[in-house]
C-alpha positions in Angstrom: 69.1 -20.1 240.3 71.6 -18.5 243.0 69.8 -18.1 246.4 70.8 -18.0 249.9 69.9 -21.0 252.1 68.4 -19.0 254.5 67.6 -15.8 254.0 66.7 -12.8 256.0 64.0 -10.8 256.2 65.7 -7.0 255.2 64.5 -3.7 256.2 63.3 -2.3 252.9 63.6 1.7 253.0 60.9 4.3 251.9 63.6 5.8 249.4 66.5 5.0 246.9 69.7 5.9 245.7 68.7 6.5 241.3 70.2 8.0 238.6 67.4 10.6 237.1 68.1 12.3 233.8 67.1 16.0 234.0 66.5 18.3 231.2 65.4 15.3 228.9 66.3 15.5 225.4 69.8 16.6 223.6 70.9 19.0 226.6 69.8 16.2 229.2 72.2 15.3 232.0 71.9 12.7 235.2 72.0 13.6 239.0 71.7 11.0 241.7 68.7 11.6 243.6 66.4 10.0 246.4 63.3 8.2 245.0 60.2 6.2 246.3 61.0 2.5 246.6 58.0 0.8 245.0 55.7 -1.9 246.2 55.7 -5.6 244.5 51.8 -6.8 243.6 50.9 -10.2 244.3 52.5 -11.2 240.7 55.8 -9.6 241.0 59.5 -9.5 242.8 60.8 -6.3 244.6 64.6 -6.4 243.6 67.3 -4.6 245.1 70.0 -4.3 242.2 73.5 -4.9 242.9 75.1 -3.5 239.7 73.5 -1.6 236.4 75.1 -1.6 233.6 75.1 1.4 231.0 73.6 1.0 227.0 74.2 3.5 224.7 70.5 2.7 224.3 69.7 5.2 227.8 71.8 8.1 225.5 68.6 7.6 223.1 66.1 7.1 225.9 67.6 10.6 227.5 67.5 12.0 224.7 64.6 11.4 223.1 65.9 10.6 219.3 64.6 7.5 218.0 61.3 8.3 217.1 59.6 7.3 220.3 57.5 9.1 223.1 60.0 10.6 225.7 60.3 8.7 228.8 58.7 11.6 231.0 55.6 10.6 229.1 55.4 7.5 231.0 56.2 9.1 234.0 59.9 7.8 234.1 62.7 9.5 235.2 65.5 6.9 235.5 66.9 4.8 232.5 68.5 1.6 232.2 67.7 -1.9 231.1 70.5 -4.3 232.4 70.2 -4.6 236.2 71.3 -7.4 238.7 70.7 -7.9 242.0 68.9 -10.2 244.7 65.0 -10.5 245.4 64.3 -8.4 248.7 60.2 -9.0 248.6 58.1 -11.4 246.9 54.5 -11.1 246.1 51.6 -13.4 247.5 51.5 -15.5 244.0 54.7 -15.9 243.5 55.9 -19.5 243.2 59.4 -18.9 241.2 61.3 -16.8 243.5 62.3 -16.9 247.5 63.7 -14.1 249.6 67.5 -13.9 248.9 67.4 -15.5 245.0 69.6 -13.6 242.4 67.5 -12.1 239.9 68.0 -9.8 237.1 66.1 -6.7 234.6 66.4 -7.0 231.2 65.4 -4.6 228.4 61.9 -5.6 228.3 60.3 -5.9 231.6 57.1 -7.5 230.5 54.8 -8.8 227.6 51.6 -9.8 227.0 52.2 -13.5 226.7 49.3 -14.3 225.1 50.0 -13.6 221.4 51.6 -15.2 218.6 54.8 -13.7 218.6 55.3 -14.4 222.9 54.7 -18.1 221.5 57.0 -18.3 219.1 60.2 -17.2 220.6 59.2 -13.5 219.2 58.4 -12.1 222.3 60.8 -8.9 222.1 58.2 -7.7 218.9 55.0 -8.1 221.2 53.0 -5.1 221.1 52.2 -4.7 224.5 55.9 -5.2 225.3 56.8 -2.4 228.1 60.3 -1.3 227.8 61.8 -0.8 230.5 63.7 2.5 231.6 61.3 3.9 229.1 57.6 2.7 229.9 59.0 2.0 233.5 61.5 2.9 236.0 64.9 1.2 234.5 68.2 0.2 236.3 69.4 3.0 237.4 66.8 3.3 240.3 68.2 0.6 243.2 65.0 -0.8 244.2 62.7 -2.3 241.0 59.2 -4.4 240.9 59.4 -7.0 237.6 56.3 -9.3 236.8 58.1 -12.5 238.7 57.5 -14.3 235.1 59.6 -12.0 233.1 62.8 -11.5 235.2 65.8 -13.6 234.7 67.0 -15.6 237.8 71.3 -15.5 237.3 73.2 -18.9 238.3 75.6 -19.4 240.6 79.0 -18.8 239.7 78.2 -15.5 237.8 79.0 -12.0 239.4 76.4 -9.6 239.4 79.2 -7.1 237.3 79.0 -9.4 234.6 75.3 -10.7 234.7 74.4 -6.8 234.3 75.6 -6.0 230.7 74.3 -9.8 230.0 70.7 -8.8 230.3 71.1 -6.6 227.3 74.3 -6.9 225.1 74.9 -10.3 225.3 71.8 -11.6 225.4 71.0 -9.2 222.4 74.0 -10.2 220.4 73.5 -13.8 220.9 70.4 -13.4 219.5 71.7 -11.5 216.2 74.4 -14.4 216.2 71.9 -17.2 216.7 69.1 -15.8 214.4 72.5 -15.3 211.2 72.8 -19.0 210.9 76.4 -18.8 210.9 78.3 -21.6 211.6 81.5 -23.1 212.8 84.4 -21.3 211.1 82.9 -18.7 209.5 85.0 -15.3 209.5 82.7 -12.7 211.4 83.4 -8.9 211.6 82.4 -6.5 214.4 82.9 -3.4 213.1 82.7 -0.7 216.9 83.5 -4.1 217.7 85.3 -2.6 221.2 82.2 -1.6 222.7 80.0 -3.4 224.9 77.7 -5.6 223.1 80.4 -6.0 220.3 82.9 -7.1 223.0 80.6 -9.7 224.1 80.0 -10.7 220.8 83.4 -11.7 220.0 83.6 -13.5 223.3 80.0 -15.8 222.1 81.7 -15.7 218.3 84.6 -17.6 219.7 83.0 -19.7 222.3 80.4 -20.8 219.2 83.5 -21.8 217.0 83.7 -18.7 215.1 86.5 -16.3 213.6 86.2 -13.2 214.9 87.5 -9.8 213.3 86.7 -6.4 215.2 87.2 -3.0 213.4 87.8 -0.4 215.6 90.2 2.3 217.0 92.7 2.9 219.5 95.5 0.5 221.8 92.8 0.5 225.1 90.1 -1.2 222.4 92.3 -3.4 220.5 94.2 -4.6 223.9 90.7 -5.5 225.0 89.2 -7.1 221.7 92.7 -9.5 221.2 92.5 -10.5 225.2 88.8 -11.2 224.7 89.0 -14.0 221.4 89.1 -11.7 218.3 91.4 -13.4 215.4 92.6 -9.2 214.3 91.9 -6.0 215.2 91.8 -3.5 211.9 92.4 0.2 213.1 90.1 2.3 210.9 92.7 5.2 211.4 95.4 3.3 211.1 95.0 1.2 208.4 94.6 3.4 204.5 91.7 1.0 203.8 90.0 -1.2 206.6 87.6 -3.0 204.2 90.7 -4.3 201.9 92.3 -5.4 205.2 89.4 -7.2 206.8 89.1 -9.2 202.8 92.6 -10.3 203.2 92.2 -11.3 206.4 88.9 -13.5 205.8 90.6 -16.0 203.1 91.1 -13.2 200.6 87.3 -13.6 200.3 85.0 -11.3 202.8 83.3 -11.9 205.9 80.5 -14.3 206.1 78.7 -12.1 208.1 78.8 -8.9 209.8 77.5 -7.7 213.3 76.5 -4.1 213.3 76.8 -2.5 217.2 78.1 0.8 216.0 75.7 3.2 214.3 78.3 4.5 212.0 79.5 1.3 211.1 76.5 0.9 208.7 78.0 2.8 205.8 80.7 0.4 205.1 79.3 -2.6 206.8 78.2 -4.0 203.4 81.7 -3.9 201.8 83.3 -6.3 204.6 81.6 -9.2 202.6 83.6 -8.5 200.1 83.4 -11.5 197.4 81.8 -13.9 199.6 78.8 -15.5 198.5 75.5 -16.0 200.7 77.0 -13.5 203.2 74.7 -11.8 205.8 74.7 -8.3 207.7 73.3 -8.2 210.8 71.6 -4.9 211.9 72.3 -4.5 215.6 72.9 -0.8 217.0 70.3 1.7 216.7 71.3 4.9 215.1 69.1 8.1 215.8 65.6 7.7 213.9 66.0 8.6 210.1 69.6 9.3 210.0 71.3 6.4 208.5 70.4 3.6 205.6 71.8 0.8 204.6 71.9 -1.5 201.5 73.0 -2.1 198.0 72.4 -2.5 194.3 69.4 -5.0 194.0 71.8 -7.0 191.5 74.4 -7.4 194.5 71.7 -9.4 196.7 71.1 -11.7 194.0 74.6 -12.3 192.6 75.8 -12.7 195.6 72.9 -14.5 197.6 73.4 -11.3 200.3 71.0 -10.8 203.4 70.2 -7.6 205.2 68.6 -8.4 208.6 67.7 -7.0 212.1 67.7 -8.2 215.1 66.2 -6.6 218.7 66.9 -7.5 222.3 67.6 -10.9 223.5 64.6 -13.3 224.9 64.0 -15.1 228.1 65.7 -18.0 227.0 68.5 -15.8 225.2 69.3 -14.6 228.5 69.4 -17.7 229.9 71.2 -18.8 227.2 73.6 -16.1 227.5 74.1 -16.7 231.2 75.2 -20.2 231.0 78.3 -19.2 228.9 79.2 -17.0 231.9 78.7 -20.0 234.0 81.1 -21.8 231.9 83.4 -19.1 231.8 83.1 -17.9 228.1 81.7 -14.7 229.0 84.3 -12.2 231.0 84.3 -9.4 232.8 84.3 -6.3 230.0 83.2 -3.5 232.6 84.7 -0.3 234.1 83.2 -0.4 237.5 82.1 3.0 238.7 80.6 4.2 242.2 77.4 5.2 242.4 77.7 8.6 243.1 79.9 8.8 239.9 77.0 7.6 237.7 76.6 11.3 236.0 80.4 11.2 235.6 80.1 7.7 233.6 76.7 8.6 231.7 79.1 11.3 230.1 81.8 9.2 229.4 79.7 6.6 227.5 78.1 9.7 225.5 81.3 10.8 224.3 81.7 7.2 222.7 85.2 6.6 225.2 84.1 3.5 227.0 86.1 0.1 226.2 83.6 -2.6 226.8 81.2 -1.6 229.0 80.7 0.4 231.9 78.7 -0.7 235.4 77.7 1.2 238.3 77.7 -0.5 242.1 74.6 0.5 243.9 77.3 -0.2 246.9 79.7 1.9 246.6 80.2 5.7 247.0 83.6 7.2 246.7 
């Protein structure tokens, strides 16, 4: 992992710098306000985060709309699941991480460990998962506590602006990639394929030997998806019918499979296989609870050997996973860097759907 030599003993304040949603649910909105730094037990890491990224997964957590209790429920008033900074305080057990290593929050922030789905690589599933910036304080408080066990140390050679968004999208859309099977070669759509965890999943596509194809709209999204690996950008409003176009594309045949990141992408996503057979969808993005469905004619799974599977957050090692391309250089920087103090400004931007890539916040910067 990334540590300092020698590192100092740092003054750690009473209060920090977070991003706290007010008026929770569809009217919410952020403000940055002062907050209590916690305390690390003797099993965990006090980290001082560096850079958060922001998941259309806090809109739902502000908001309330996928079915699960609100976040003031739990006594949480700042979201945020992909955090990256350096360990300020370490707890009397701890035998993983020093004073000055580089660590980083990820979506969950702890599990049991003990059952059967922690010990088989299911560990995102566990039922006494806590998620964080829902159960607990998330990344857009400065100051955190994580279990020691559970967070991610970060490598040398990867900035904190890009290990930030890998602690959720990447490490999530590796896992959908991983988890499909696919292999060398295989045509693979993303359709909202500019955002960030479909941006970073044409970057892992490409680096794993595959043929990426994003579906999406607008010159700043297609710019972004072409630089970053994909093999064709398909305007949905520019082109009379995207699904035809992506089928040409892919051999004349379909897609092999399809990576779902954008909610409204699951209406169509089926028809991107087109004629190929033993094609898979991959369910990715979370729509609000109840409003979309997906699937087919039961004669269209078996004539065509189709799949229809999900896929949560990325694990331990998919993180780790995930990191390493960084380290190699397969994973780029896809972020927007805002201030701090321009958090509520960016929270709004990524509501309106009009972030290519992703966007981070610096904890260390105020305009």
């Amino acid at each position: 992992m990334g540590s300092a030599m020698e590192y100092p003993q740092v003054e750690i304040p009473t209060h920090c710098k977070a991003g706290v949603v007010v008026n929770e649910g569809p009217d919410f909105h952020v403000e940055v306000q002062m907050v209590p730094v916690p305390q690390p037990g003797p099993d965990d890491v006090l980290i001082k985060l560096n850079y958060t990224g922001l998941c259309s997964s806090d809109i739902h957590m502000m908001q309330g709309d996928l079915g699960l209790p609100f976040m003031s429920a739990f006594g949480v008033r700042s979201p945020g699941h992909e955090g990256a900074g350096v360990v300020v305080k370490v707890g009397a057990n701890v035998k993983t991480f020093r004073l000055g290593d580089r660590a980083g929050i990820k979506p969950m922030m702890d599990t049991c460990g003990s059952c059967a789905l922690c010990w088989d690589d299911k560990e995102t599933y566990c039922k006494g998962a806590i998620l964080t910036g829902l159960m607990t304080a998330g990344t857009y408080q400065q100051y955190l506590v994580s279990p020691a066990r559970y967070a991610s140390p970060i490598p040398d050679g990867v900035p904190d602006e890009i290990a930030g968004p890998i602690m959720c999208s990447a490490s999530t859309i590796y896992r959908s990639l991983s988890e499909s099977n696919l292999r060398s070669g295989a045509w693979v759509v993303f359709p909202g394929g500019g955002g960030g965890v479909g941006i970073q999943g044409v970057q892992l596509a490409k680096a794993m030997g595959m043929r990426p194809i994003v579906v999406d709209t607008g010159e700043s999204k297609q710019k972004l998806a072409l630089s970053m690996g994909a093999e064709a950008f398909v305007d949905f409003k520019e082109v009379t019918d995207p699904t035809k176009a992506v089928v040409e594309i892919a051999d004349g045949v379909g897609a092999h499979g399809v990576f779902v990141t954008a909610p409204a992408a699951y209406k169509t996503a089926v028809s991107f296989i087109g004629d190929r057979i033993g094609g898979i969808v991959m369910c990715i993005g979370l729509p609000v609870a109840g409003s979309m469905m997906i699937g087919a004619d039961p004669c269209l799974y078996i004539f065509k050997n189709l799949t229809i599977k999900g896929t949560l957050v990325g694990s331990r090692s998919d993180t780790a996973m995930a990191l390493d391309f960084a380290r190699r250089g397969a994973l780029r920087q896809i972020s927007e860097v805002y201030p701090l103090n321009r958090m509520p400004e960016a929270v709004e931007k990524l509501r309106k759907g009009e972030v290519a890539g992703r966007i981070v916040v610096n904890f260390n910067w105020e305009e």
